[in-house]
N, C-alpha and C positions, 0 to 999 in steps of 0.2 A: 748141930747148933740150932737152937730153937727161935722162931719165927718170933718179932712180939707182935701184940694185937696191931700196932699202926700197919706192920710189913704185912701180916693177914688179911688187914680189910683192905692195904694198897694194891695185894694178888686179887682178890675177890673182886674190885674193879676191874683189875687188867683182863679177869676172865670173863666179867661179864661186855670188857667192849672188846672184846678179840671176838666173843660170841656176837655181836650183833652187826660188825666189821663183818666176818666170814657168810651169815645169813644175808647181810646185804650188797655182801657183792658176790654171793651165789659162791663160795670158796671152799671146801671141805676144810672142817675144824684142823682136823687131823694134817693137813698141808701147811697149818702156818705153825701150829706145833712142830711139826719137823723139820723146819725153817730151809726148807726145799727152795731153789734156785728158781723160783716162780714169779712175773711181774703180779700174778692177779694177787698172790700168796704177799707177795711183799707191799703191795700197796693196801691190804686187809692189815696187814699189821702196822704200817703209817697211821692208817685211821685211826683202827684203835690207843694206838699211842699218841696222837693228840686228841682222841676224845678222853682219854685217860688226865691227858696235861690241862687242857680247856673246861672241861666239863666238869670233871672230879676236883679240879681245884690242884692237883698232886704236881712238885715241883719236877723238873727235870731229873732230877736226880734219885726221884723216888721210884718218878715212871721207870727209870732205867733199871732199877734196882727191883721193880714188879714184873717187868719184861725182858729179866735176865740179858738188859745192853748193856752200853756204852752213851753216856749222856749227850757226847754226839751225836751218835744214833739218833737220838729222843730229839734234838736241836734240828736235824736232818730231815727227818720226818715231818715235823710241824712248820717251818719254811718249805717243804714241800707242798704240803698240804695248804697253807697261806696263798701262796701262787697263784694253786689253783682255783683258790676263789673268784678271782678275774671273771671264772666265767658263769653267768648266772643258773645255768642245770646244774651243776656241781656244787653249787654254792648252798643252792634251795636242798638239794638231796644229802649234802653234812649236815644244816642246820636241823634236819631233818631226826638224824642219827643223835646229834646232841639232843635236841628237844626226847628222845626215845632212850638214852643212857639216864636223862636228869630226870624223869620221869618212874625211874626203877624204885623201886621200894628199900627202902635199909634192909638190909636182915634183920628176919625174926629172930628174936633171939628168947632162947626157951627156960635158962638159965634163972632158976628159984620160982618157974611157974610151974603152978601147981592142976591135976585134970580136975 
């Protein structure tokens, strides 16, 4: 079954905030891809799933469907992540990540240009 463009640019999100989730909390990529039994692993992919929810604008249901969950999951994640706003290191070092995800450029898209 073929992807359409919304489901293509809502993965293209989910992989550029798994990537910047796993660079910033030092996670090897490859760990939260193999969705290994890991707290650093699992709290890399919390991130990314609500910078995915928050940042990208993408509903619950989208993020789950980008991140091969369960929209629990997605709901679990970003009241987790909420919480720990409380505390102000955590708080400045998300807003941190969002302002770094919203800052990403669209894709070039190459498609009828010509060299």
């Amino acid at each position: 079954m073929a992807l359409s463009a919304g489901s293509l640019k809502d993965r293209a999100r989910a992989a550029l905030a798994l990537s910047l989730a796993a660079y910033a909390l030092d996670v090897p990529l490859e760990h939260l891809r193999e969705g290994r039994r890991n707290p650093d692993a699992s709290l890399a992919r919390h991130v990314a799933m609500y910078i995915a929810h928050v940042t990208f604008g993408m509903s619950a249901g989208r993020v789950a469907s980008a991140f091969d969950r369960d929209r629990s999951t997605v709901h679990h994640a970003c009241a987790l992540l909420e919480s720990r706003r409380d505390d102000p290191r955590f708080d400045k070092w998300l807003e941190a990540l969002e302002r770094s995800a919203a800052a990403a450029p669209a894709p070039f898209l190459t498609t009828g240009v010509s060299a």
